[in-house]
C-alpha positions in Angstrom: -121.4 87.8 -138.5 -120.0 86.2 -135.2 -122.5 86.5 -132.3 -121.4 85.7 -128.4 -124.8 84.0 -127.4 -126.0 84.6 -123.4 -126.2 80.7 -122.8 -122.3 80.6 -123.4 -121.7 83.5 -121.0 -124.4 82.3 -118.5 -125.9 78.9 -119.0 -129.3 79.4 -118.0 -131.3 76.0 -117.6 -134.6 75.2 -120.3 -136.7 75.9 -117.1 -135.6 79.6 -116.1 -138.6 82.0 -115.5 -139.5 84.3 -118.6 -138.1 87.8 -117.0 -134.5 86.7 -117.0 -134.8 85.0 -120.3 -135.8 88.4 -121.9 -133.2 90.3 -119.6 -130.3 92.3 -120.9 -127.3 91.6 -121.0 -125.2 87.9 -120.8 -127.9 86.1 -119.4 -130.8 87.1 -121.3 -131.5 87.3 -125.1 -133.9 91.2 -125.1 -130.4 93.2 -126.4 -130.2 90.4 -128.6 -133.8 90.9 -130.1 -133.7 94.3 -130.3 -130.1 94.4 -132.5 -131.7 91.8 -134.7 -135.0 93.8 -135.0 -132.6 96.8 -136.0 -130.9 94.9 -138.3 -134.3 94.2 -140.0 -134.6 97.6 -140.5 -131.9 98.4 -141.7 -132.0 95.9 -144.5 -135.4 96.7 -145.6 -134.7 100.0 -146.1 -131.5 100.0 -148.0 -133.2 97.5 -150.2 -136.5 99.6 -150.0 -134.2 102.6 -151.2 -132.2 100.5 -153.9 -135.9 99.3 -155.1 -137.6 103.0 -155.6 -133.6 103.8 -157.9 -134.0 100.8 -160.0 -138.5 101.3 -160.4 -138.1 104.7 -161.6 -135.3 103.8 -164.2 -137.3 100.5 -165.2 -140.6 102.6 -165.4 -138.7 105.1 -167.5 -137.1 102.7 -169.6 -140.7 100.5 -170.1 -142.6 104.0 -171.1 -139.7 105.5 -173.5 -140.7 104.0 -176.4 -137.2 103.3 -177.4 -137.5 99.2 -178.4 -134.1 98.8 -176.7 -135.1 100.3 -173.5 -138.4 98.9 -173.1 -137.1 95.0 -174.1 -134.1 96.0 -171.3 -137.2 96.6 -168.9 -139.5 93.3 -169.6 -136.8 91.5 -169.4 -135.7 92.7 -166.2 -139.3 92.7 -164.8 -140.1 88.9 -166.1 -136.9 87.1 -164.9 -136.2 88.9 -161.7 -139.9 88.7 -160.8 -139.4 84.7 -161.7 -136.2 84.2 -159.7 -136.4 83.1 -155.7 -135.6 85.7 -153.4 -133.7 83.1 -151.6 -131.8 81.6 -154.7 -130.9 85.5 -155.6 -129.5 85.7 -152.0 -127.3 82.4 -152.5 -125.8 83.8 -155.7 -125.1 87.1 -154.2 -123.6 86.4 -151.4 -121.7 82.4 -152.6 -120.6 84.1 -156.4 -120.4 87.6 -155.9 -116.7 88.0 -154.1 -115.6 86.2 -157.1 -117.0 88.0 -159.3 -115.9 91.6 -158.1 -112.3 90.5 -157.6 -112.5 89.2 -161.0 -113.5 92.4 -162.5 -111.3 94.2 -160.0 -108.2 92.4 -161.4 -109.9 92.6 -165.1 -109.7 96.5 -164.3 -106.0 96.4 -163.1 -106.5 96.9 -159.0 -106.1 93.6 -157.8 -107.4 93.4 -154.8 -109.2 90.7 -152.8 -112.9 92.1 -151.5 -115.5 90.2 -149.5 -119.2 90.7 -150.0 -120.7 90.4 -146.7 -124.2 89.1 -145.6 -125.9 92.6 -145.4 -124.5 94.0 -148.7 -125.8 90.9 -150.1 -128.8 91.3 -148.7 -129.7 94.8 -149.8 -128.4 94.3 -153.6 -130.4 90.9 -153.6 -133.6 92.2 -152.5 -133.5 95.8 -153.5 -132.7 94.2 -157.0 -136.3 92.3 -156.6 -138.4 94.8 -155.4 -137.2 97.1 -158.4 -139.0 94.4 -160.2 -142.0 95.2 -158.6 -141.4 98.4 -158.3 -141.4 99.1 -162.3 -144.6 98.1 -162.7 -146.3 100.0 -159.7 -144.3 103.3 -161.0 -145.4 102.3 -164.4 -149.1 101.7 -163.4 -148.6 105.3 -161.6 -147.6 107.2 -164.8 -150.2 105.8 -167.1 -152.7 106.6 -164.3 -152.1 110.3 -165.0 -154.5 111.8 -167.9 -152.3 112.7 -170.4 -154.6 116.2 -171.5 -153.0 117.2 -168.3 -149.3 116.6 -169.3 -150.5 118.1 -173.1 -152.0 121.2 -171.9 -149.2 122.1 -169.8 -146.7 121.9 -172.8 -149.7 124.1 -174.7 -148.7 126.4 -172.0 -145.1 126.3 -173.0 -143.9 124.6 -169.5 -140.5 122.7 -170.0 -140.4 119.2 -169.6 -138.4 119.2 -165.9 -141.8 121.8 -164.7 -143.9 119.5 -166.6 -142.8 116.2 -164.2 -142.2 118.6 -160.9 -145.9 120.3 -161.1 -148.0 117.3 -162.7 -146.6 114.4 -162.9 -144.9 113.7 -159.6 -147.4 114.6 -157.2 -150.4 112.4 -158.9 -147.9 109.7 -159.7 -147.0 109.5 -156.2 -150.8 109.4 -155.1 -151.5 106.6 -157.6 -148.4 104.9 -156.5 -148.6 104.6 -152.7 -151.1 101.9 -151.5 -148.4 99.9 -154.2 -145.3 101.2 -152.3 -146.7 100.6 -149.6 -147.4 96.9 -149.5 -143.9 96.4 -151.3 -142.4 97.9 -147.8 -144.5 95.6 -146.2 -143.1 92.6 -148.3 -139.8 93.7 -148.0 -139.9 93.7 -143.9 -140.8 89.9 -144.0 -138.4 89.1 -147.0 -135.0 90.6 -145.1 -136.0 87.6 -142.9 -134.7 85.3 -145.7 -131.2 86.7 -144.9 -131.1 84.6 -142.1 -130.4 81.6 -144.5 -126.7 82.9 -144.0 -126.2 83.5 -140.6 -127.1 86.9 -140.5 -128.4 88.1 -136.9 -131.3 90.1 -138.3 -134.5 89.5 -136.0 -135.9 85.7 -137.5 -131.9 84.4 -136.7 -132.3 85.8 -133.1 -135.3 84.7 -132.6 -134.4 80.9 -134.0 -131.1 81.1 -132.3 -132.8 82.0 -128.5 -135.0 79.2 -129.8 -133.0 76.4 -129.7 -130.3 77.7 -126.8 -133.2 77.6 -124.9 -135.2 75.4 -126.0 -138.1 77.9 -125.0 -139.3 77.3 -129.0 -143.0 78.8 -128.6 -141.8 81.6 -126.9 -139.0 82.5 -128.6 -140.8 81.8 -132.2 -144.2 83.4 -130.8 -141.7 86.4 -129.7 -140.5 87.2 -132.9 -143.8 87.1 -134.8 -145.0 89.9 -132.5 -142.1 91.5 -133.6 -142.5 91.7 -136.9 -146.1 92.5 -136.3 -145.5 95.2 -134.6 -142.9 96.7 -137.4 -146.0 95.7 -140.1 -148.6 97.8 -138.0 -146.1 101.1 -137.4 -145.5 100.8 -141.3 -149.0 100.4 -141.9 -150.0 103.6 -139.9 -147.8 105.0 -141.3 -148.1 104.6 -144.9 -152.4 105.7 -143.9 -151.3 108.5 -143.0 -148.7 109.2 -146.2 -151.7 108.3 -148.6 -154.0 110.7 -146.6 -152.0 113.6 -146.9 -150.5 112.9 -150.6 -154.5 112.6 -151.5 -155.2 116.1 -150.2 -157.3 118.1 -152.3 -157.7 115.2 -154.7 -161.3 114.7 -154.7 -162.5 111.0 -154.3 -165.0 109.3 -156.1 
């Protein structure tokens, strides 16, 4: 993603005071900080959403007690969970226009695509946290007493009733304080993006870094950031768990 950087546009010397640093515009790099921290969160949530999709089929294939499904799901689970996130992002992004055109030409269109950084980014790491993601869900489900599930069929509710009335909202209790710290993960790991020139938040803050050569500030800048995105998220996700746990009673 091409980037026009202030020091090109306004050369500002090593020694220039901190407010026109963090100005907007050409000669200062705050526009720059806040796109990147936008980026960020854009990224984690695409491959937060892509995550939750590919959980609740790995969950569902791990507890269908078909042998096919549930080898599918530990195999999915043990080698994704194994892989680097940053080696997943280099195959991604380096193989994966080759491999679409191939199968685009192996399907009769033909025509030349290009996989860029973000795209790669959200498949990469959404396909990781489903990893994760499986197992929380799966933790979730077994969590629920199954006399609950088995009564409610004694009372002759269908299956779809079954999962709206019972299952989802305890599953979702159980599975919160676990979704919660895989958000958290995933804000830090769309960092990793960075790796190909990306200008998420870390590559802004880096790139500031060494234009300037203002390293502590510009590095000390962008761990603030991301602290600040972790205690939102955090606050948030409190007050998610407090009101899915309503009525429950605690122990």
């Amino acid at each position: 993603m091409a980037q026009t950087l202030p020091e090109i546009a306004c050369s500002k010397p090593a020694d220039a005071p901190i407010s026109e640093l963090l100005s907007y515009g050409d000669c200062g790099w705050a526009d720059e900080f806040l796109a990147g921290a936008w980026l960020t969160i854009q990224i984690a949530v695409c491959a937060y959403l892509v995550g939750i999709g590919l959980g609740l089929l790995g969950a569902g294939a791990k507890l269908s007690g078909n042998r096919v499904l549930v080898m599918i799901g530990d195999v999915y689970t043990t080698i994704v969970r194994a892989v680097p996130e940053l080696l997943l992002i280099f195959l991604v992004y380096y193989t994966g226009t080759s491999v679409l055109n191939g199968l685009f030409v192996a399907v009769g269109l033909g025509e030349a695509i290009q996989v860029n950084a973000f795209a790669a980014a959200t498949a990469a790491l959404g396909f990781i946290q489903g990893a994760f993601t499986t197992e929380v869900f799966r933790g979730a489900i077994l969590s629920v007493p199954k006399g609950q599930m088995e009564a409610a069929r004694a009372f002759g509710m269908h299956s779809v009733l079954r999962i709206r009335r019972i299952l989802l909202p305890q599953m979702i209790r159980y599975a919160l304080p676990g979704l919660g710290n895989l958000w958290l993960v995933v804000i830090k790991d769309s960092s990793i993006i960075s790796v190909v020139g990306y200008s998420e938040l870390l590559f802004s803050g880096v790139t500031a870094a060494a234009s300037t050569r203002r390293y502590f500030l510009f590095t000390a800048m962008t761990g603030v950031a991301f602290l600040i995105l972790t205690v939102l998220s955090m606050i948030t996700i409190h007050f998610l768990e407090r009101r899915a746990s309503r009525g429950a009673r605690r122990a």
